[in-house]
Structures are given as C-alpha cells and as structure tokens.
N, C-alpha and C positions, 0 to 999 in steps of 0.2 A: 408162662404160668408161674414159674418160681419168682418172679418181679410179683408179682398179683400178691403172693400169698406174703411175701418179705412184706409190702407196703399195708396189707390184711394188719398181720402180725404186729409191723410196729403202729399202728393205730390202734389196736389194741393198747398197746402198753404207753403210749401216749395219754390214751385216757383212763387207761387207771394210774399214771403217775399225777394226770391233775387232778382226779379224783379223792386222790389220796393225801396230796397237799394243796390246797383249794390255795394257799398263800402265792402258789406259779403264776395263779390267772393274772395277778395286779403285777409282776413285775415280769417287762418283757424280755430283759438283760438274765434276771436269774433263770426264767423258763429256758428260756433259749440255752443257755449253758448246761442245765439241770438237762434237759433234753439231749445234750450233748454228749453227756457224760452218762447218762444211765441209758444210753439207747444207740443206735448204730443208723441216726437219723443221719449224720454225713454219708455213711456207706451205702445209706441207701439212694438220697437223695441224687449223689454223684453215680451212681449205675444208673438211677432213669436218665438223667443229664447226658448221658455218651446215649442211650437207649435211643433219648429223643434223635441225638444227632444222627444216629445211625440211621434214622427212619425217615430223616429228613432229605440224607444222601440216597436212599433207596426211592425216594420221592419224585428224586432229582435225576436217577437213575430212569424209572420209570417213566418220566416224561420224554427224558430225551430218545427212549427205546418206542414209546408213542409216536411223538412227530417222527421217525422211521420210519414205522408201519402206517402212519397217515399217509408220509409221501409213495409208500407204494401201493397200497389201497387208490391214490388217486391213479398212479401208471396204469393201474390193473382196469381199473375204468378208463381212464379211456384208450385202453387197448380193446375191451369190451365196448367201447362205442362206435372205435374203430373196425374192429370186426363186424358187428351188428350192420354201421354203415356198406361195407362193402358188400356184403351180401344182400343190402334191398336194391344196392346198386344190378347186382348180377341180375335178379329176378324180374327189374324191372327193364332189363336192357332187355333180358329173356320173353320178356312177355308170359312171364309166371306167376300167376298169383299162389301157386303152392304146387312143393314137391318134397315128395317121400323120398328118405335116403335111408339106409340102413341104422343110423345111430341116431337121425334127428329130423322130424318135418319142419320145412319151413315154409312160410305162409306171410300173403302180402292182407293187409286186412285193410279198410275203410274207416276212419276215423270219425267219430262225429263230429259237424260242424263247429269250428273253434271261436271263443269269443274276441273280438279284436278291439281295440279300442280304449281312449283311457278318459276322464273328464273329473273334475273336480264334483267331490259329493255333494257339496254345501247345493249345485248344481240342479240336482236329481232330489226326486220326491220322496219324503218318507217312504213309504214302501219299497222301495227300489237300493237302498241301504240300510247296512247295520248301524245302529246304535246302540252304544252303551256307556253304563253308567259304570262307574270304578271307584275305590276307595283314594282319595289323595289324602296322605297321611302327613303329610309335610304341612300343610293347612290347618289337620288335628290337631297335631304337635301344638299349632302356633295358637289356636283358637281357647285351648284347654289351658296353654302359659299364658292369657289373656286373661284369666278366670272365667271364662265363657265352659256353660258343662255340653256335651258332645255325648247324647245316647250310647252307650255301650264301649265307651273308651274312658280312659286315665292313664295317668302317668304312674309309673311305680319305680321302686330301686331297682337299677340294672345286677344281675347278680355278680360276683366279684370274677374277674380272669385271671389268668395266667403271664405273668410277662416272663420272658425269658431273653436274657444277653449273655452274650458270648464272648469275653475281653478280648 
C-alpha cells in the first residue's frame, strides 16, 4: 500500500512540476534531470525495481511449490484409483453388487452402453458432426494490411509496455 501511495504522490508532483513549467515537455534531458532533482523519482523507481524482482522470485517460488503439489495430487490419484480398483475387484470376486459397512456403502453399478469407435468426419453426414465456424485473425491481420475493409475489425496502436532489464 505505501508503494501505491509513494507512486500516487509522486505523480502528482510530476504533474504539477510539468504543469508548471510547460518548457520540461520539449526537452527530454532537462525533464529527466529536473525530475530528478525536484522529486525522489530514483527512490522510487529503484523500490519498485527490487518490488518487481521480489515478486518475480516469489513467482518462481510458487511454481516450484505447484509442480510439488501437482506431483502429489497425481500419487493421491492414483492411490485413489488404486484403491477404488481393488475394491470392485473384492466385490466382484464376492459376487456383490453392494454392501453396507459402518462408515461407507459400496455398490457395483451398470454402466451405459459405451460408444466405441473412431472414423474420419469429413466421412459422416452433416448431422452426425459438429461444425463450426471460428474467427481466423491471422487472415484479418493480413486482409485489412491489403487494404481490403473486414466488418467490425481495424487495426489500431498497440498501447505502449513495460520492458524491464536486469544488467
């Protein structure tokens, strides 16, 4: 929150320091300096700078504590597969389609008829597949730089980004 209001504050006074001398706008050497010198735009700049990087590590952290918990979320299935498995084994060696136990019924069930089978769509009759229609934007792109106009598309400025290097 105190980064929030430091970066508030000095934009504030950023723009009343251009506001105030409209001459900053045209030279980027003087603003830059003038900025420098009337504002604590290095001290702030350089705390987001470490901020980023610390957020980057905690990023870095958090993925690697991810794939952790992915690989034990998979053990846990299929130790739950394997469990599941042996027990229709039990029931079905049993000749039980279902038994009460104190803490859990289990129950063999009947599954509906499964579909098998694979073939090429182009094969099969319209009704019998989906079709759809999609946006290819790659095409837009290229038809609109043609000078060709395209219903409810145009090009425009991308807005500006951030780049950030680390020496």
């Amino acid at each position: 929150m105190e980064k929030i209001d430091n970066v508030d504050r000095l934009r504030i006074e950023i723009e009343a320091l251009l506001r105030d001398y409209p001459d900053l706008a045209e030279d980027d050497v003087l603003r830059a300096d003038t900025l420098e010198g009337a504002t604590d735009i290095r001290d702030v700049l350089i705390g987001l700078g470490r901020a980023l990087d610390d957020s980057k590590a905690l990023v870095a952290g958090v993925h690697s504590r991810i794939e952790e918990l992915c690989a034990r979320k998979e053990r846990f299935d299929a130790r739950t597969d394997l469990i599941r498995d042996l027990i229709f084994r039990v029931l079905d060696s049993a000749q039980l389609k279902k038994i009460e136990l104190p803490e859990v019924t289990l129950s063999l069930r009947n599954n509906p008829p499964a579909l098998t089978g694979n073939t090429d769509p182009a094969l099969l009759p319209d009704e019998l597949v989906k079709i759809t229609r999609a946006v290819d934007r790659k095409k837009i792109r290229a038809a609109i730089e043609a000078g060709q106009a395209v219903p409810g598309f145009q090009l425009s400025n991308a807005p500006p980004s951030l780049m950030v290097r680390v020496k």
